[in-house]
Every structure is written in structure tokens, then in C-alpha cells.
C-alpha positions in Angstrom: 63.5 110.0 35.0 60.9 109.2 32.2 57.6 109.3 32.9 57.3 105.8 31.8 60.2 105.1 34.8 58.1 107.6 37.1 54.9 105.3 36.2 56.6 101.9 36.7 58.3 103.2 40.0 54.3 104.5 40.9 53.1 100.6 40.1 55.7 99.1 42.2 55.3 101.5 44.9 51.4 100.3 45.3 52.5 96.7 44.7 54.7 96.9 47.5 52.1 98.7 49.6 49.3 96.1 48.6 51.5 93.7 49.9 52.5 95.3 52.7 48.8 95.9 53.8 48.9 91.7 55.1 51.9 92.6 57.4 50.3 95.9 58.3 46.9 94.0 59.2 48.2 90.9 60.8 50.8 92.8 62.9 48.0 94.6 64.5 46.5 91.5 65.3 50.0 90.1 66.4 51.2 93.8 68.1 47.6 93.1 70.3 49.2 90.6 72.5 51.5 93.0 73.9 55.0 92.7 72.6 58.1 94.3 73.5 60.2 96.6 71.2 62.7 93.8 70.9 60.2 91.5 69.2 58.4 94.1 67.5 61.9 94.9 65.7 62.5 91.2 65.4 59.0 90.3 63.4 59.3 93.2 61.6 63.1 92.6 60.3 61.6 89.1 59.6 58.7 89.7 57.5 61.2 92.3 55.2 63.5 89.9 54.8 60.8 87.4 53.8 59.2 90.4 52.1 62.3 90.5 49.9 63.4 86.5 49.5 59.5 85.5 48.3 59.3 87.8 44.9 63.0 86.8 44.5 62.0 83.4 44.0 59.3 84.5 42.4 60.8 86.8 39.7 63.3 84.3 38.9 60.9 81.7 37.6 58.8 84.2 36.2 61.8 85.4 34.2 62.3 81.7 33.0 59.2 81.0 32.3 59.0 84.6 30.1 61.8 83.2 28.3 60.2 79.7 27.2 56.5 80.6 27.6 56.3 84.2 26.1 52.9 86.0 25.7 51.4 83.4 27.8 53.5 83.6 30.7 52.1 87.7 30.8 48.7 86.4 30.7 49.2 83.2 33.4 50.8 86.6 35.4 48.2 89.1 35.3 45.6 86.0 36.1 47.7 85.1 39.5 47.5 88.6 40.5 44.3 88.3 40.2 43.6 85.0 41.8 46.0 86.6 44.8 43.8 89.6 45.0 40.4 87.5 45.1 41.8 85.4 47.7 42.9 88.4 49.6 39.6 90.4 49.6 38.0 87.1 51.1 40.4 86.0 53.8 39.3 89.1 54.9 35.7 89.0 55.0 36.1 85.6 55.9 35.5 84.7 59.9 38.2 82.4 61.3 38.0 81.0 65.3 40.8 79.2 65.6 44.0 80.7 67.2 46.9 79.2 66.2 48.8 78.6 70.3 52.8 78.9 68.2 54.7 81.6 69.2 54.6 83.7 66.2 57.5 86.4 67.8 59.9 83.9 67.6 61.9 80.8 66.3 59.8 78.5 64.1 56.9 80.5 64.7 58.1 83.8 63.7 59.3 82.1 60.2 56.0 80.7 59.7 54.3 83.7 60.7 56.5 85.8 58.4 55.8 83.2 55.4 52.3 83.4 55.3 52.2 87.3 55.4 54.9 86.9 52.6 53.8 84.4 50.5 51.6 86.6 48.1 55.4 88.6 47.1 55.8 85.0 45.9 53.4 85.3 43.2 53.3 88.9 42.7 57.4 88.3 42.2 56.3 85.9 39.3 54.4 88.1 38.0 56.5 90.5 38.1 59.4 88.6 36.8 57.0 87.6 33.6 57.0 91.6 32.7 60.8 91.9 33.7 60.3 94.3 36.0 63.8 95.7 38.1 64.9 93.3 40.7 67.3 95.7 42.5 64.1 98.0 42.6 61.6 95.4 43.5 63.4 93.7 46.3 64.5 97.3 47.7 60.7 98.9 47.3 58.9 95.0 48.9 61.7 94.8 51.9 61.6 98.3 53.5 57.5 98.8 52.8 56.6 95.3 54.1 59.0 95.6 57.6 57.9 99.4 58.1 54.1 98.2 57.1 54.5 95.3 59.6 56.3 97.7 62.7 53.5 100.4 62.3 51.0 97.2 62.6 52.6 95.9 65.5 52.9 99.1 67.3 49.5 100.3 66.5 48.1 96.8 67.9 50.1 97.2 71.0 48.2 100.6 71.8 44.7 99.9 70.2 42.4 97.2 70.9 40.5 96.8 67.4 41.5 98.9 64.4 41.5 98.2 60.7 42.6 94.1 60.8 40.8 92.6 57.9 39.8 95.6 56.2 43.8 96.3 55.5 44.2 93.0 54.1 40.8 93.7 51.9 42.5 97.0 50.4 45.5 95.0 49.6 43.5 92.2 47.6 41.7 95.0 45.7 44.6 96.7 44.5 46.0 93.6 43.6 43.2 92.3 41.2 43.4 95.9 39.8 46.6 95.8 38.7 46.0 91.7 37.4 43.5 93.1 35.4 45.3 96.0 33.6 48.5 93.4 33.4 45.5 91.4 31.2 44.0 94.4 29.6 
């Protein structure tokens, strides 16, 4: 492996753990209300999926849009990493009251749950599709990080009342706007 492979493999890597950090942080919140192992498998299987589906989509139309957009596509890229990344690091500072009362380990719930904690591998999949970056690689590295991210969550909410929450989705955000600004740089 070059060490131009070895860096890219390095930049997906913390991608997929930046992302990974929302499941990781909202399944401690979730994994607070006491699940079983059965629904703690079943979220996390979810959110991988999702974690996988999202920069699919993602990487196709940024792929398209590379094609018929060129230079301008890399810059619209870098700057939705960055948007993603600012909006990350203040949902987490951010204080929010309202509970929403849908069962989030299951049915409708679950997919919604598992959308929102995915939908920032939509845009980082655009992104990445703008710079061409490996799909097989991508989808491989987002899936498995963001379900073992999200189980670790769960189970560490299950035994702990208060941990890391918003400060894990804070991390996540920063990384993010890092990498949007070397992708502009």
C-alpha cells in the first residue's frame, strides 16, 4: 500500500469515526432507557445500514455533479463538510427539552431515529463522491464504525447514567470542519 493509499484509508477512517461519534452519542442517550440486547443489536444493525445507504446516495450525486460541475463541485464539497461540522459542534452545545415520546427501538421510530444519526453520511457521501473517493471502501469503513459506534453507545448508556452525550457529537463536528477546510485548502 502507498502511503498516499495509507493516508486516504487514515482520512476515511476518521470520517467514518466523526460520523460515528452522533450514533456513539445519541445511543448513550437512547441505551439510558434501558434496552434489551435484542434492541440494542437491532438499532445498532439499523443505524449501519443507514450508515452505509446515506453516503451511497450521497457519493452518487457527488460523482455526477463532479462530472458536470468540476472544480466547483470540490469546493461546494469541502464547504458542506464544513457547514455539517458547524452544525454538529452546536447541536451539541445546544440545550434541547423536548423528548420526542416515538419509540425509537423500533418500526417507524427506529428508521427515523437511524436517519437523523445518519443523515450527515449523506453529505459527507457527496462530498466524498466530489473527490471520487472508493465506494466499496467507504460504505465498508461508514457501516461497521457507525453500528459498532452506535452498540458501544447503547451499552455504555444502559450501565451509566450521564457520560459523554453532547460532547461526542461536538468531537465529531470538529473533525468534520477540519477535514472541509483542508478539502478547501
Amino acid at each position: 500500500m502507498t502511503a498516499w493509499m495509507e493516508g486516504e484509508v487514515i482520512t476515511l477512517l476518521l470520517l467514518a469515526v466523526a460520523l460515528g461519534m452522533d450514533a456513539f452519542s445519541l445511543g448513550i442517550g437512547l441505551g439510558m432507557q434501558g434496552l434489551t440486547k435484542k434492541e440494542i443489536i437491532r438499532v445498532s444493525f439499523t443505524i449501519a445500514v443507514f450508515h452505509m445507504v446515506m453516503p451511497l446516495t450521497g457519493m452518487y450525486l457527488g460523482i455526477f455533479f463532479h462530472r458536470y460541475v468540476g472544480e466547483l463541485a470540490k469546493i461546494v464539497g469541502a464547504v458542506l463538510l464544513i457547514i455539517l461540522g458547524l452544525q454538529m459542534i452546536w447541536n451539541a452545545w445546544r440545550v434541547n427539552d423536548s423528548t420526542p415520546k416515538l419509540d425509537r427501538t423500533a418500526g417507524f421510530g427506529l428508521l427515523l431515529f437511524a436517519a437523523s444519526v445518519s443523515i450527515d453520511a449523506f453529505s459527507v457521501g457527496l462530498s466524498l463522491g466530489l473527490f471520487e473517493a472508493p465506494i466499496g471502501l467507504v460504505l465498508a469503513m461508514f457501516g461497521v464504525i457507525g453500528g459498532l459506534m452506535a452498540a458501544i453507545g447503547l451499552l455504555i448508556g444502559n450501565r451509566v447514567s450521564s457520560l459523554l452525550g453532547e460532547y461526542g457529537e461536538a468531537v465529531g463536528g470538529l473533525i468534520l470542519l477540519v477535514f472541509g477546510l483542508k478539502f478547501l485548502f
